[in-house]
Legacy VTK file of the C-alpha trace (Angstrom):
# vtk DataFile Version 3.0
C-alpha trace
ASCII
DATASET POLYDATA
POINTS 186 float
21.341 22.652 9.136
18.925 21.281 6.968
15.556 22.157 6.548
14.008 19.067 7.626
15.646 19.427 10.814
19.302 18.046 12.200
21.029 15.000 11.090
20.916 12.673 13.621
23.946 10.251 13.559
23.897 6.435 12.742
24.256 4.935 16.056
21.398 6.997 17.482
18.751 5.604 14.733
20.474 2.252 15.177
19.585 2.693 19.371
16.114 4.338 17.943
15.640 1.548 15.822
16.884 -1.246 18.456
14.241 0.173 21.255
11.381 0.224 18.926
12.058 -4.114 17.949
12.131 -4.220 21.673
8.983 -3.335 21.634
7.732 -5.785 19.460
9.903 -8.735 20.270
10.566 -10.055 23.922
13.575 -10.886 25.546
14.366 -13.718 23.880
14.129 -12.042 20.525
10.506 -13.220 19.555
7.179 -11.332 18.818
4.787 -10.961 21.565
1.995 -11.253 19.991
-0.144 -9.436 22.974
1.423 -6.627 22.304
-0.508 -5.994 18.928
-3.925 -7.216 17.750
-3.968 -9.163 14.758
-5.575 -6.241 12.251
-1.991 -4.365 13.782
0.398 -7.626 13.324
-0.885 -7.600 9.193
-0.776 -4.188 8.792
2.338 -4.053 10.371
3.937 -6.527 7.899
2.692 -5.351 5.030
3.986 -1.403 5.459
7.091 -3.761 5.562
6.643 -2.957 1.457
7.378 0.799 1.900
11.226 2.301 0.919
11.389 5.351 2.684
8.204 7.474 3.974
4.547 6.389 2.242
0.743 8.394 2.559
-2.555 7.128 4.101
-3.212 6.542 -0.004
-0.820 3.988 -0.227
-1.468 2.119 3.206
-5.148 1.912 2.139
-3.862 0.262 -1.443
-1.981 -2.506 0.009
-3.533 -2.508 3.840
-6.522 -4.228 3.409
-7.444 -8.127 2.822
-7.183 -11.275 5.306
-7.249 -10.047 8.737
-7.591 -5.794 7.628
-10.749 -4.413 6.539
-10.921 -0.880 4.633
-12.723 0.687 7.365
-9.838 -0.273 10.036
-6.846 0.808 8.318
-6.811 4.384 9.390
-7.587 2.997 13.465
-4.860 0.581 13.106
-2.564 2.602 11.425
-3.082 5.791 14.616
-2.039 2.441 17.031
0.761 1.464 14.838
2.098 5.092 15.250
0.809 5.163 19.077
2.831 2.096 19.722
6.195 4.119 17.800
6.187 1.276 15.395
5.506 4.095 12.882
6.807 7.467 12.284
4.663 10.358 11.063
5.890 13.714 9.991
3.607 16.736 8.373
4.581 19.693 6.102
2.313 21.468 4.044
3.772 20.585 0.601
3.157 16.440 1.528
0.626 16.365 4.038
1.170 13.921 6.741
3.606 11.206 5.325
4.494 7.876 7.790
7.812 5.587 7.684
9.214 2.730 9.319
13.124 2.724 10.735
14.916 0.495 8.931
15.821 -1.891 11.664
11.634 -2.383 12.107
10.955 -2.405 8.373
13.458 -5.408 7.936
11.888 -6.872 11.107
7.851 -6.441 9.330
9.607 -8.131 6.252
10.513 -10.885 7.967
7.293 -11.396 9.502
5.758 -10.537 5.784
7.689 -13.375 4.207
6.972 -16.121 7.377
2.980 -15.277 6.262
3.188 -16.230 2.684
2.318 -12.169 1.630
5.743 -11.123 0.194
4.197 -11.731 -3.211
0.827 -10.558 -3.323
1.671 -7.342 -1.301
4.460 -6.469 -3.633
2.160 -6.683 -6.730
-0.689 -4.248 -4.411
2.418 -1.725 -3.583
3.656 -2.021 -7.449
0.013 -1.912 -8.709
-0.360 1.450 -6.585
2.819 3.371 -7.713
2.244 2.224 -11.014
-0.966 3.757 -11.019
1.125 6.475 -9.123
3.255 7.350 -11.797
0.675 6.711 -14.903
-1.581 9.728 -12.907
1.123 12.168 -12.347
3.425 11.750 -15.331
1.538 13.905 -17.484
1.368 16.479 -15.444
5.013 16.997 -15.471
4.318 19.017 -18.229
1.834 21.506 -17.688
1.116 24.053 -15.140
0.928 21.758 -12.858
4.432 20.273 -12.959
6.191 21.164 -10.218
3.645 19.718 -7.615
3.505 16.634 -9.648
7.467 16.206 -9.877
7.934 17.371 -6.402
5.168 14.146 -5.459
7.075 11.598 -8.166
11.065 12.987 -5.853
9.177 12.010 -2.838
7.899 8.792 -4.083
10.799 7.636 -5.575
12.360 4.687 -3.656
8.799 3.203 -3.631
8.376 3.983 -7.811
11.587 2.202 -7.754
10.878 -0.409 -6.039
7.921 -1.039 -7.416
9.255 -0.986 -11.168
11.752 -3.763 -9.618
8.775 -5.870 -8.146
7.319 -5.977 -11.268
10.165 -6.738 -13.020
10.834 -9.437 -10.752
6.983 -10.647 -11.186
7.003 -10.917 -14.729
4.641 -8.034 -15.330
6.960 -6.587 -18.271
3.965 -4.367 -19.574
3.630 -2.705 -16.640
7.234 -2.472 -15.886
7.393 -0.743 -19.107
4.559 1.742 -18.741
5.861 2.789 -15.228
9.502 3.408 -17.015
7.974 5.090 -19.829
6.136 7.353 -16.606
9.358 7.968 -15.020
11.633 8.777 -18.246
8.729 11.707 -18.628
9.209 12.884 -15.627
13.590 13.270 -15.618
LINES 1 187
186 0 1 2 3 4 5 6 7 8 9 10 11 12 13 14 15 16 17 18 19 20 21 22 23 24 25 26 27 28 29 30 31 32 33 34 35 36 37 38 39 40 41 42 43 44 45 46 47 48 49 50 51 52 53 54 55 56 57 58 59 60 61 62 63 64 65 66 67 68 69 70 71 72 73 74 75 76 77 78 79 80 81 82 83 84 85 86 87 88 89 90 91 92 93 94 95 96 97 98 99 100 101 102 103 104 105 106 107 108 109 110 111 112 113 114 115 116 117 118 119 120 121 122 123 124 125 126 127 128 129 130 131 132 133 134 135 136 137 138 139 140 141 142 143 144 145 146 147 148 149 150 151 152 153 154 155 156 157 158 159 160 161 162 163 164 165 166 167 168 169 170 171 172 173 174 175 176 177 178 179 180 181 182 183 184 185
């Protein structure tokens, strides 16, 4: 057994993930938009950005902006999570760290892209783990290296996919720094 608890098997995340869409999407397959406010609907797209499990840190740095304001993030995030659209886990090395099943994060992308954001909340999320892996990068040296390399394994997929997004943006510079950060850090 592994220490983050059992495996459980493919079909059952698949059913996991397939009850939670029913949630958010009627019989006929669309969203009901009563059952989430419009602060939730944005917020709800835009974690859409997120490979694998994020922080309250990086919901605030792409969260806010038409339709979010900073003070509501942390409220609409608790009824994201109250509504099982989001999945929170705590340990004390990470803190408390939130994901989205795949099934629903492919769902919020597909709402992300119908709203025009795909763009601009690509460049917030690769702005943030940029500035991610610029902050901890030198630490991976010092006496404080194992927390900071221990951070930069669980933010991986997003550093990833935020060196991508820039890539694919045209932000070479930045792309560069944030490989420079990560070539440190192996």
């Amino acid at each position: 057994m592994c220490c983050h608890g059992p495996q459980v098997p493919l079909e059952a995340r698949r059913a996991a993930g397939d009850l939670v869409l029913q949630r958010a999407r009627g019989a006929d397959g669309e969203e009901q938009p009563h059952l989430l406010e419009p602060g939730e609907r944005a917020l709800f797209r835009r974690l859409a950005m997120y490979l694998g499990g994020f922080d309250l840190e990086a919901v605030e740095a792409i969260a806010t902006g038409d339709e979010v304001e900073d003070w509501e993030v942390l409220d609409l995030l608790d009824s994201l999570v109250d509504k099982s659209l989001v999945i929170t886990s705590h340990s004390e090395a990470h803190g408390t760290r939130f994901r989205l099943l795949e099934p629903v994060r492919q769902y919020a992308q597909e709402k992300l892209a119908e709203q025009g954001e795909s763009q601009a909340i690509a460049r917030a999320h690769a702005e943030h783990y940029a500035g991610v892996v610029a902050r901890l990068s030198p630490l991976t040296r010092g006496p404080d290296q194992m927390q900071a390399k221990r951070r930069l394994d669980l933010e991986y997929d997003n550093i990833r996919g935020a060196f991508d997004a820039l890539l694919e943006i045209g932000d070479i510079e930045r792309a560069a720094d944030a490989y420079r950060g990560l070539l440190r850090w192996q």
